[in-house]
C-alpha beads as a LAMMPS data file, in Angstrom:
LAMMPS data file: protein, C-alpha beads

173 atoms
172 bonds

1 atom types
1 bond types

-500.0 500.0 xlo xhi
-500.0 500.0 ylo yhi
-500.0 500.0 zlo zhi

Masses

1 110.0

Atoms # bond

1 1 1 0.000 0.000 0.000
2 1 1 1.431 3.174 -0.645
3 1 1 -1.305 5.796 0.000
4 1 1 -3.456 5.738 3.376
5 1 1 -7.256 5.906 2.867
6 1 1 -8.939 8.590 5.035
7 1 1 -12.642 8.932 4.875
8 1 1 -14.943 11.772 6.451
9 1 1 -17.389 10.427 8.976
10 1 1 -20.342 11.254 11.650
11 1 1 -18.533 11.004 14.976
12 1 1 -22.056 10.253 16.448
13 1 1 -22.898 7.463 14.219
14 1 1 -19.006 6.067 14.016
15 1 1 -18.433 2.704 15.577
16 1 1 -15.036 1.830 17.495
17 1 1 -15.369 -2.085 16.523
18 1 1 -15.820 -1.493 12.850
19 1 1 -11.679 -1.683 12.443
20 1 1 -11.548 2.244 11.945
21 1 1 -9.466 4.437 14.134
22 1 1 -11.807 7.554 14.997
23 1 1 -9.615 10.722 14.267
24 1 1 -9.967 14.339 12.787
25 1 1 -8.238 16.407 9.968
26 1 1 -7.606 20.134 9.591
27 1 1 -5.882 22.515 7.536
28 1 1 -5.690 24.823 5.095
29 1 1 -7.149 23.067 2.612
30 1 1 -10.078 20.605 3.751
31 1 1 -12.735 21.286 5.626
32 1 1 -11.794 20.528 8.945
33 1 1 -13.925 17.042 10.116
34 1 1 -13.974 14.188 11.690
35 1 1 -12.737 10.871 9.607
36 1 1 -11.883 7.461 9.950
37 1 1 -8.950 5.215 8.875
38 1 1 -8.329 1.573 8.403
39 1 1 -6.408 0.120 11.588
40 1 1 -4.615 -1.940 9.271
41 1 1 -3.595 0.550 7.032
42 1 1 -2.057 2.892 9.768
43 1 1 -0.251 0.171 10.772
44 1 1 1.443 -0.165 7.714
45 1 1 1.980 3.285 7.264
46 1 1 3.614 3.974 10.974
47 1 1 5.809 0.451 10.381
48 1 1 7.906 2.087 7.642
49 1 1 8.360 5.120 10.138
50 1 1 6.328 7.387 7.940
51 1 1 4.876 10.763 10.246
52 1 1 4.248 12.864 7.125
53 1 1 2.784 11.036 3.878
54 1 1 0.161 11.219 1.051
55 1 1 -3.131 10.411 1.661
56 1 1 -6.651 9.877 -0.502
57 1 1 -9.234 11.826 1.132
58 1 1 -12.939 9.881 0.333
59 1 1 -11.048 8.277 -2.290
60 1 1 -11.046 11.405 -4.537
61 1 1 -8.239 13.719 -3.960
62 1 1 -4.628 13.371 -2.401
63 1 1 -3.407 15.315 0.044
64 1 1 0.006 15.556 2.091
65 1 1 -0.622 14.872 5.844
66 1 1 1.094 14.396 8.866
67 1 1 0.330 12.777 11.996
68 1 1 -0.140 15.960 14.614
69 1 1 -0.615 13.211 17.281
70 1 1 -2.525 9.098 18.175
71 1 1 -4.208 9.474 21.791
72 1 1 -4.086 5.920 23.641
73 1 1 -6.359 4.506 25.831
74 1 1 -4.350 4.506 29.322
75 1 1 -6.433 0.916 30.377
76 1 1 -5.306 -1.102 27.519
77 1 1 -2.369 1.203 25.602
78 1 1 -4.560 0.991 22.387
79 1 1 -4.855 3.993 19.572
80 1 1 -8.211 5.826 20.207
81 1 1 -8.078 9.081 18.386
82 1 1 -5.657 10.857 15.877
83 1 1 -4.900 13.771 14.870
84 1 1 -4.038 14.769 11.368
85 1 1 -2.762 18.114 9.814
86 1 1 -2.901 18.535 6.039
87 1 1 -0.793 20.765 4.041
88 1 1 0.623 21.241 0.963
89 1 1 3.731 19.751 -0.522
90 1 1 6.772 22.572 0.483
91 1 1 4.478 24.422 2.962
92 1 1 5.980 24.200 6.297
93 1 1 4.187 21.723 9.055
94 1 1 5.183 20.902 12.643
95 1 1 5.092 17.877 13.918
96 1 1 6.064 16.143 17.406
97 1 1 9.097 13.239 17.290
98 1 1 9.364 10.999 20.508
99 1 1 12.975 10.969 22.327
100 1 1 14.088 8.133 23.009
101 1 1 16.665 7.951 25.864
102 1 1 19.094 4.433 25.137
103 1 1 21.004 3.778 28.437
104 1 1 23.486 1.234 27.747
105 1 1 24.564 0.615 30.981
106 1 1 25.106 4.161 33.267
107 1 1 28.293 4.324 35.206
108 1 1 26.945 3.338 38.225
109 1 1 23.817 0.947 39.053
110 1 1 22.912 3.862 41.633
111 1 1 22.287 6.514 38.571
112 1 1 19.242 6.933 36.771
113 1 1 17.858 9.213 33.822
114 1 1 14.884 11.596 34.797
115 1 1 13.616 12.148 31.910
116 1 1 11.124 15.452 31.741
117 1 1 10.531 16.086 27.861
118 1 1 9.015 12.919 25.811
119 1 1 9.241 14.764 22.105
120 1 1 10.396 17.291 20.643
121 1 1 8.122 19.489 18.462
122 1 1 10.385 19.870 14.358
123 1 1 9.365 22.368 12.198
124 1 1 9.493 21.190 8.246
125 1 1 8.760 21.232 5.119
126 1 1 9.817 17.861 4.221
127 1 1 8.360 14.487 4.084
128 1 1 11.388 12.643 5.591
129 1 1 10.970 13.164 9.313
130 1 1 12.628 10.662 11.718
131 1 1 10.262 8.389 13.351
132 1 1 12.338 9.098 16.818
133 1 1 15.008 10.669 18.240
134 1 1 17.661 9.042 19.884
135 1 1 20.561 9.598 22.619
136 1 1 23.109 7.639 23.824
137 1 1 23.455 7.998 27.764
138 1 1 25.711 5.629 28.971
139 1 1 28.398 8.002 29.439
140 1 1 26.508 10.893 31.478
141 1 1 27.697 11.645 34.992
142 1 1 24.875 12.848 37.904
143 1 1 24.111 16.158 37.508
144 1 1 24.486 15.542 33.594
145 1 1 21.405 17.224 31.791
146 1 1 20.189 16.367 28.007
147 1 1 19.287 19.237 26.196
148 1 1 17.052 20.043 22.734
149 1 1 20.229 21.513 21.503
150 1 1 22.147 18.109 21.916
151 1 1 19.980 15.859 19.660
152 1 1 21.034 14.946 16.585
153 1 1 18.050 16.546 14.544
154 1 1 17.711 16.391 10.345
155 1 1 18.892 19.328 8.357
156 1 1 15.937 19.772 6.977
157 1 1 14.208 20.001 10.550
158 1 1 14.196 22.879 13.049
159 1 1 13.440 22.612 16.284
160 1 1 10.167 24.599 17.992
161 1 1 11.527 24.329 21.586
162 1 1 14.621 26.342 22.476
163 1 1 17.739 24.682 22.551
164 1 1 18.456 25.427 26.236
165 1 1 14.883 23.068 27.139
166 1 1 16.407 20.354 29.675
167 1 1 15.658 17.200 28.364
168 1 1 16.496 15.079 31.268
169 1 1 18.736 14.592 33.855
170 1 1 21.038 11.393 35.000
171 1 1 20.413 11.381 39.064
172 1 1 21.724 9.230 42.019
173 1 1 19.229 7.449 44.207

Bonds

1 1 1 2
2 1 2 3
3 1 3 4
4 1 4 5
5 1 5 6
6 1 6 7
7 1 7 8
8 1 8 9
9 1 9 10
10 1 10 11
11 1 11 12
12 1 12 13
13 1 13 14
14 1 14 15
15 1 15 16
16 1 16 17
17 1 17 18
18 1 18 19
19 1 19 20
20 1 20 21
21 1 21 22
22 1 22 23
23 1 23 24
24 1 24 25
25 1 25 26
26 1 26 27
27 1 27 28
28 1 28 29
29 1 29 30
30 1 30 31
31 1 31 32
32 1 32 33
33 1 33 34
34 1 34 35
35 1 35 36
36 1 36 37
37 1 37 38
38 1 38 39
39 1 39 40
40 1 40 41
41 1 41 42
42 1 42 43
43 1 43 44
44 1 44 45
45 1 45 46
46 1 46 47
47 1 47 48
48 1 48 49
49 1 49 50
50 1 50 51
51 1 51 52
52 1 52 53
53 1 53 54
54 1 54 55
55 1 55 56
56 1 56 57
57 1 57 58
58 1 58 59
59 1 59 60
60 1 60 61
61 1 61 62
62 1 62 63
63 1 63 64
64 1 64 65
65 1 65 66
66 1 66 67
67 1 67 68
68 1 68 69
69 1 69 70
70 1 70 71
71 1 71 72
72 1 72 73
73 1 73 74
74 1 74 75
75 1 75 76
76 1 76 77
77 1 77 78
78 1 78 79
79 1 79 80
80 1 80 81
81 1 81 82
82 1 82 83
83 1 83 84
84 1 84 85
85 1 85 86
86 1 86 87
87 1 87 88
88 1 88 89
89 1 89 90
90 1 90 91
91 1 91 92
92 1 92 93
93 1 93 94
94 1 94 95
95 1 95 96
96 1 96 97
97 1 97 98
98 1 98 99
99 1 99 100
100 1 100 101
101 1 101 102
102 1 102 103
103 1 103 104
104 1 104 105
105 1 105 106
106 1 106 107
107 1 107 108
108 1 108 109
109 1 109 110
110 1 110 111
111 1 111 112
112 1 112 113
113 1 113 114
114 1 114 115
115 1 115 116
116 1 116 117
117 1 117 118
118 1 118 119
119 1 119 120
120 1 120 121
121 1 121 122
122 1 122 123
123 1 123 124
124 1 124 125
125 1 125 126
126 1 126 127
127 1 127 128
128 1 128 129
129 1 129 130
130 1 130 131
131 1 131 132
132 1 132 133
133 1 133 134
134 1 134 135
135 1 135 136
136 1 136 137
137 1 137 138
138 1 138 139
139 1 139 140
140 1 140 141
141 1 141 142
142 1 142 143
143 1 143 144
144 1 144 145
145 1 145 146
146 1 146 147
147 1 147 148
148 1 148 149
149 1 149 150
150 1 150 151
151 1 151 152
152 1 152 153
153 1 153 154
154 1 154 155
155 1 155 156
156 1 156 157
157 1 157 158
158 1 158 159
159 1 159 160
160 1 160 161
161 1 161 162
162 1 162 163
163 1 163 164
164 1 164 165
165 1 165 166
166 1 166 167
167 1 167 168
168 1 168 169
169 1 169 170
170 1 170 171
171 1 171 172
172 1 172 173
């Protein structure tokens, strides 16, 4: 599959069990609604690490859109809700990139990363954005801090958050 399926819906008549995730789409050029998407087909898309991508809105037209967010339930950890931006190709878009913190083995067993920021918001105009961010750890000290500023981001990426916003810190019990 190369092109996600998004189709406008009720949200009062829309049925969580039919294998649709329940979402909603806005920009500057759709009428902003709620829609539905294939489970399946999400998948697929979000496997291949794709946050910004074309789409066929009610089968007619294609659009560029990017996943603004997926809410989870917090019972069961399952999508509920997402939330798509659509813009056109070369306009600029922002969209938020999880930070993944690797620790491969701290110093010390009695250190630990307190991590405060989960994403970082990237300004871009491109449709190759990184799934995540990663940063190595294992060679932080306590009172170490991770900043915005020390992540490794794309070129053609710019960060929304100042560079100076602590990240996370590596802490002794």
């Amino acid at each position: 599959m190369s092109m996600l399926n998004i189709v406008s819906c009720d949200m009062f008549k829309y049925q969580q069990k039919s294998g649709y995730l329940q979402g909603f789409i806005y920009g500057k050029n759709v009428y902003s609604s709620p829609v539905k998407i294939n489970k399946d087909d999400l998948r697929e898309i979000l496997s291949n690490g794709k946050r910004v991508f074309q789409a066929k809105l009610n089968k007619m037209r294609t659009i560029m859109v990017s996943i603004e967010n997926i809410y989870f339930n917090p019972q069961n950890e399952k999508p509920e809700y997402i939330l798509l931006h659509q813009f056109d190709e070369g306009d600029e878009t922002i969209i938020s990139v999880p930070v993944i913190i690797q620790e491969n083995g701290l110093k010390d067993d009695r250190w630990f990363f307190k991590q405060f920021v989960n994403e970082v918001y990237l300004r871009t105009n491109s449709s190759s954005v990184p799934r995540n961010l990663y940063y190595d750890i294992s060679h932080f000290h306590p009172g170490e801090a991770l900043f915005v500023k020390d992540l490794k981001i794309p070129e053609n990426c710019k960060p929304i958050q100042s560079g100076d916003v602590e990240i996370g810190v590596c802490k002794m019990y």
